[in-house]
C-alpha positions, -999 to 999 in steps of 0.1 A, spaced: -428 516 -789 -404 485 -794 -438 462 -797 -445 487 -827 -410 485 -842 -401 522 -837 -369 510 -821 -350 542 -821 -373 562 -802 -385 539 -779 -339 537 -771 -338 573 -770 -367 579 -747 -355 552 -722 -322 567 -722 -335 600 -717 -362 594 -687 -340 567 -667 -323 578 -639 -287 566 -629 -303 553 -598 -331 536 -616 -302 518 -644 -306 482 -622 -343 489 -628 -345 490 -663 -325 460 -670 -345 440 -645 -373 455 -671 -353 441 -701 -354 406 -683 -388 406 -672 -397 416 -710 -375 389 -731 -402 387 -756 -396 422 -765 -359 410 -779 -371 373 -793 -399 349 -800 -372 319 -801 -359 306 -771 -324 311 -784 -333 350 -792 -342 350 -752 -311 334 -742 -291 356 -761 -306 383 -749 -307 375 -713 -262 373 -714 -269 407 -737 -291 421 -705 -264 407 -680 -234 421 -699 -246 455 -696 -254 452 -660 -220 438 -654 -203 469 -673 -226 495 -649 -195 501 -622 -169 499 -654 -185 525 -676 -186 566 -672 -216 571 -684 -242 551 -680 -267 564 -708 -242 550 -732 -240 513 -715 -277 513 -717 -281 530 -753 -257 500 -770 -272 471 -746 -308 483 -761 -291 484 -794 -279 451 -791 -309 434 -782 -329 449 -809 -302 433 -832 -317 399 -821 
């Protein structure tokens, strides 16, 4: 869905399937899939602090949905 531009429900539907025990998961799946978020090598790099920022807000937020619903919306600003 993000390879096909339909950004918004490719978001919603990983927000909606993803468990709060598989949240590490699907950032290590933003990582592993930086060409999703960039073709420059700057787009990567900003995404890759954009991926570790939300990781490092997982033990500081209350709901985890949210802190992965504005990191995904943050890399498909890139």
């Amino acid at each position: 869905l993000f390879k096909e531009g339909r950004i918004n429900e490719a978001r919603k539907l990983m927000c909606s399937q993803a468990r709060p025990e598989e949240m590490e998961d699907v950032f290590r799946w933003c990582y592993d899939n930086l060409s999703l978020w960039g073709k420059t090598p700057e787009q990567q790099d900003r995404a890759i602090i954009i991926i570790r920022n939300g990781l490092a807000n997982m033990p500081l937020v209350a709901d985890q949905e949210i802190n992965l619903s504005a990191t995904l919306t943050e890399l498909c600003q890139l």
